[in-house]
C-alpha positions in Angstrom: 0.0 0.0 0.0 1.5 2.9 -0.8 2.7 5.1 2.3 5.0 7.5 3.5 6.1 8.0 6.8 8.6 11.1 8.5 12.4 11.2 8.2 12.6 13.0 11.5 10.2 15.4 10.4 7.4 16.6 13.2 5.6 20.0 13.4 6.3 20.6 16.8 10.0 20.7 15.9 9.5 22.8 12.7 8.5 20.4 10.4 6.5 20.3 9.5 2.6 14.4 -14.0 2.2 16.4 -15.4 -0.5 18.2 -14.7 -3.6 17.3 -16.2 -5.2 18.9 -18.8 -2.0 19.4 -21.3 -1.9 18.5 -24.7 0.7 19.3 -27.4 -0.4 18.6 -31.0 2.7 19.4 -33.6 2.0 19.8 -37.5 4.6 20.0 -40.5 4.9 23.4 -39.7 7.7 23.4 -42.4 5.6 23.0 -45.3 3.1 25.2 -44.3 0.3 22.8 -44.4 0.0 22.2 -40.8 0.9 24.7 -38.3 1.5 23.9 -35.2 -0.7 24.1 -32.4 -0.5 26.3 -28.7 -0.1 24.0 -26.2 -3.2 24.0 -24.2 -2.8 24.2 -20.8 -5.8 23.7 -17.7 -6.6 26.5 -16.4 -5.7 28.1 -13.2 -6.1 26.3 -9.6 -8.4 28.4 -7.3 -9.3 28.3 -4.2 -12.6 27.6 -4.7 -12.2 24.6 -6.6 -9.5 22.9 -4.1 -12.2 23.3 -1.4 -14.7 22.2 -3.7 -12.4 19.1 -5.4 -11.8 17.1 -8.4 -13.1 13.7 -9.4 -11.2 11.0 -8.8 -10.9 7.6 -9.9 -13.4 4.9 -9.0 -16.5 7.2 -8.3 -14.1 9.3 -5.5 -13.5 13.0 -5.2 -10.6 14.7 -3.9 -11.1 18.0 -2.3 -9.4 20.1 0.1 -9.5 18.0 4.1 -12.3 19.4 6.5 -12.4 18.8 10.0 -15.4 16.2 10.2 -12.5 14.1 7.3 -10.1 13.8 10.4 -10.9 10.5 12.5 -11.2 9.1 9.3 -7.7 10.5 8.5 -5.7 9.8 12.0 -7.7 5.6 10.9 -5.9 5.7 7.3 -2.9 7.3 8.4 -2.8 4.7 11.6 -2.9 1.6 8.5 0.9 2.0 7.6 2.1 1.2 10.5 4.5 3.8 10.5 3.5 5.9 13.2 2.3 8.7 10.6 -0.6 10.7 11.7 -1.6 14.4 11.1 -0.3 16.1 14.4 -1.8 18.1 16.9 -1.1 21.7 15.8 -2.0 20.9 11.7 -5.1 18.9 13.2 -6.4 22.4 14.9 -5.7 23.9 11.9 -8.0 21.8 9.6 -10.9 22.4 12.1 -10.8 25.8 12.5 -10.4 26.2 8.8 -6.6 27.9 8.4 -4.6 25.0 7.3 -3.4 25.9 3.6 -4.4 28.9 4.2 -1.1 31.0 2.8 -1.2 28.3 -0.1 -4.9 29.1 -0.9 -4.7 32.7 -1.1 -1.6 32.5 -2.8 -2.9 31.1 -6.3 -4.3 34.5 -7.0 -0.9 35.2 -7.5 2.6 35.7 -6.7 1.7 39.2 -5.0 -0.9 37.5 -3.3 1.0 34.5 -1.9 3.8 36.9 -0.9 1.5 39.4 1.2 0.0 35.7 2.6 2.9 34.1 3.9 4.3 37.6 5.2 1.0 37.8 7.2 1.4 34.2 8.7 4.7 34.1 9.6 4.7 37.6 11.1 1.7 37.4 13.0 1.7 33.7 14.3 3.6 31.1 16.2 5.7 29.0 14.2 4.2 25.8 14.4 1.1 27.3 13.8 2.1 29.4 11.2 3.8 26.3 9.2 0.3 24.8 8.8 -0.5 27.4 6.1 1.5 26.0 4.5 0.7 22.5 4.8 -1.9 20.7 2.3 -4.1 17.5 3.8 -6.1 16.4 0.7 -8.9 13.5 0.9 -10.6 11.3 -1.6 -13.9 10.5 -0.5 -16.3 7.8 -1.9 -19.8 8.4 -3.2 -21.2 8.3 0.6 -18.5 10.8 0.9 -16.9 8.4 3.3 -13.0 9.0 3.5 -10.9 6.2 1.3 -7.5 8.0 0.9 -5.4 11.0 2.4 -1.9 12.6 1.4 -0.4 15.2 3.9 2.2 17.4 2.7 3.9 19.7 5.4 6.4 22.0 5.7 10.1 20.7 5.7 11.2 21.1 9.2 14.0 19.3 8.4 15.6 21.5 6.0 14.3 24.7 8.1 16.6 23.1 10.7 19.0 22.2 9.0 19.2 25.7 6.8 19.5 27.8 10.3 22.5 25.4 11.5 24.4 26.4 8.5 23.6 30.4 9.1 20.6 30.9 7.5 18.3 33.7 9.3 14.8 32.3 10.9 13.4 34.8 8.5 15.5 33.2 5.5 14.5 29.4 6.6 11.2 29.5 7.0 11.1 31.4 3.8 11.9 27.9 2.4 8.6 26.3 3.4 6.9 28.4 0.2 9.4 26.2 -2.2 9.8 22.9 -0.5 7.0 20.4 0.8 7.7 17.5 2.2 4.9 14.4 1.3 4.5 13.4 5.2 1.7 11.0 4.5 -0.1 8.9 1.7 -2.4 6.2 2.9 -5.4 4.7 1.0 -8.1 2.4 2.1 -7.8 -1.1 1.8 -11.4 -2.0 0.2 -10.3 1.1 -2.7 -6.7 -0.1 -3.4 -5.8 -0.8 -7.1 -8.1 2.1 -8.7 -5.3 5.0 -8.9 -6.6 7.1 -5.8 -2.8 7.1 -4.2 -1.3 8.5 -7.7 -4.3 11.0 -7.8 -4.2 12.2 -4.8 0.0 13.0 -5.8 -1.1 14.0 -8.9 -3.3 16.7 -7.5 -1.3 17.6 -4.5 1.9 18.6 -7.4 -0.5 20.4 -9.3 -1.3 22.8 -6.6 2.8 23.0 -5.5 3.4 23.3 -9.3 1.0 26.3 -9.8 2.6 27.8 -6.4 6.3 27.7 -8.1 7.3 25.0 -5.8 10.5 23.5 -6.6 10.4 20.4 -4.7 8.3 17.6 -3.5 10.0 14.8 -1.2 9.0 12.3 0.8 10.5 8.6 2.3 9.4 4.9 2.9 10.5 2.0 4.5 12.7 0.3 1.8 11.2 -3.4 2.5 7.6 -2.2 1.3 9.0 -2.2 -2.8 7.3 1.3 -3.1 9.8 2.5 -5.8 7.8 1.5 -9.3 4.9 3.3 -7.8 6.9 6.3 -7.1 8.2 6.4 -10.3 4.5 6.0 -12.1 4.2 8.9 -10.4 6.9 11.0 -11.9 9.2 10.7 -8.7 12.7 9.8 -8.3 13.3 7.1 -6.3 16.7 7.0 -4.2 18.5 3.8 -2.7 18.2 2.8 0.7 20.1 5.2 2.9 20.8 7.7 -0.5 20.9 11.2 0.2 20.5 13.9 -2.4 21.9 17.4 -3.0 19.7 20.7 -2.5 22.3 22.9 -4.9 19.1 23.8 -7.1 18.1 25.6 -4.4 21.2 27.0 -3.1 21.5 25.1 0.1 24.9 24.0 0.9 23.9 20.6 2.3 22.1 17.1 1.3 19.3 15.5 2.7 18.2 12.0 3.1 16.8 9.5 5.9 17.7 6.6 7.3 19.7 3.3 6.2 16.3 1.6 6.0 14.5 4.2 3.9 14.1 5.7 0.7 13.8 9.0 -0.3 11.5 9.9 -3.5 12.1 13.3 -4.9 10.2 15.5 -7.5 12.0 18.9 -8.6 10.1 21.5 -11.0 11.0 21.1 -14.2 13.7 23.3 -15.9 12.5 25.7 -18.4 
């Protein structure tokens, strides 16, 4: 079942394939009998509709999490065994509405996720103010009953590890509106082998990718084979114990987890 679970990653520390829609058609532009075609692209994410959701495979929908989606959630996320759950501070924030919060305003615009973030991380504690930042997406069946859940947080990790190499706070948390880490993935047993796990990533990189993210990661426990899943996905897969360098972003150190995991990276692509 495909699952993620935290590579020292926890909120209370600081932690926290394309996209759909695209089609390129190319004529013999040469000969001037078929010129070629504008890429059409889907439009815009809003706000509106991330609440509102997407259909999914199987009969599902994937929409924004709500706070009446969280037992269900903490039951999903309690199936991989790995200790993953959505934590305390991010759980609040679903129920009182303000998780995702900086990342829903912000796809009006770069303006408007910059005034956002400013807001959030100027006006609240930092744990708290991380969960604006942090996208819980659901699929949910026809009952609208909760089959599948992916958290994606906040890397505390490389907010820690950024201010122990002299990065400013200010500087390091900045890094929270360019990196997410996939802290969760878990679907429901009776609605495995429909797609929900890859549309539920697929979504959750949309939304990053519209945000000018530049990087998704996440890890798993090597002996559960996750890696050709990953890779379906549009993910790099790493080797047990296989760190990876951050240079695209400018940070002067690697990343990576433990002997027994694997790390599974997505960078923006370079244009």
């Amino acid at each position: 079942m495909p699952n993620t679970r935290r590579d020292k990653i926890d909120l209370t520390s600081g932690e926290n394939t394309a996209v759909d829609g695209i089609t390129t058609t190319q004529g013999d532009s040469s000969m001037g009998k078929h010129p070629a075609k504008k890429t059409k692209q889907a439009p815009p994410l809003s706000a509106d509709r991330i609440r509102a959701g997407w259909q999914g495979p199987a009969g599902t929908r994937i929409r924004l999490a709500q706070g009446q989606d969280l037992d269900a959630v903490d039951a999903l996320m309690a199936t991989t065994g790995d200790g993953v759950r959505i934590l305390p501070v991010l759980r609040a924030a679903i129920e009182d509405g303000s998780a995702a919060s900086t990342m829903l305003a912000g796809l009006a615009g770069p303006k408007a996720y910059h005034d956002a973030a400013s807001h959030a991380f100027t006006s609240r504690p930092r744990n708290e103010a991380m969960t604006t930042v942090c996208l819980t997406l659901v699929a949910t069946d026809e009952q609208d009953r909760t089959v599948g859940v992916l958290s994606a947080t906040a890397p505390g990790t490389v907010i820690d590890m950024a201010m122990n190499n002299g990065y400013t706070a200010e500087k390091a948390l900045a890094l929270s509106l360019f990196i997410a880490k996939i802290h969760g993935l878990a679907v429901a047993e009776n609605a495995r082998g429909h797609g929900i796990a890859g549309a539920l990533l697929k979504r959750a990189w949309q939304v990053h990718q519209q945000l000018g993210y530049f990087l998704l990661y996440g890890s798993y426990e090597a002996h559960r084979d996750l890696g050709a899943f990953y890779i379906r996905c549009g993910y790099t897969v790493h080797a047990p114990g296989e760190t990876f360098p951050l240079d695209r972003v400018a940070l002067p150190f690697r990343l990576g987890a433990g002997a027994d995991q694997c790390m599974f990276t997505r960078w923006r692509p370079r244009h």
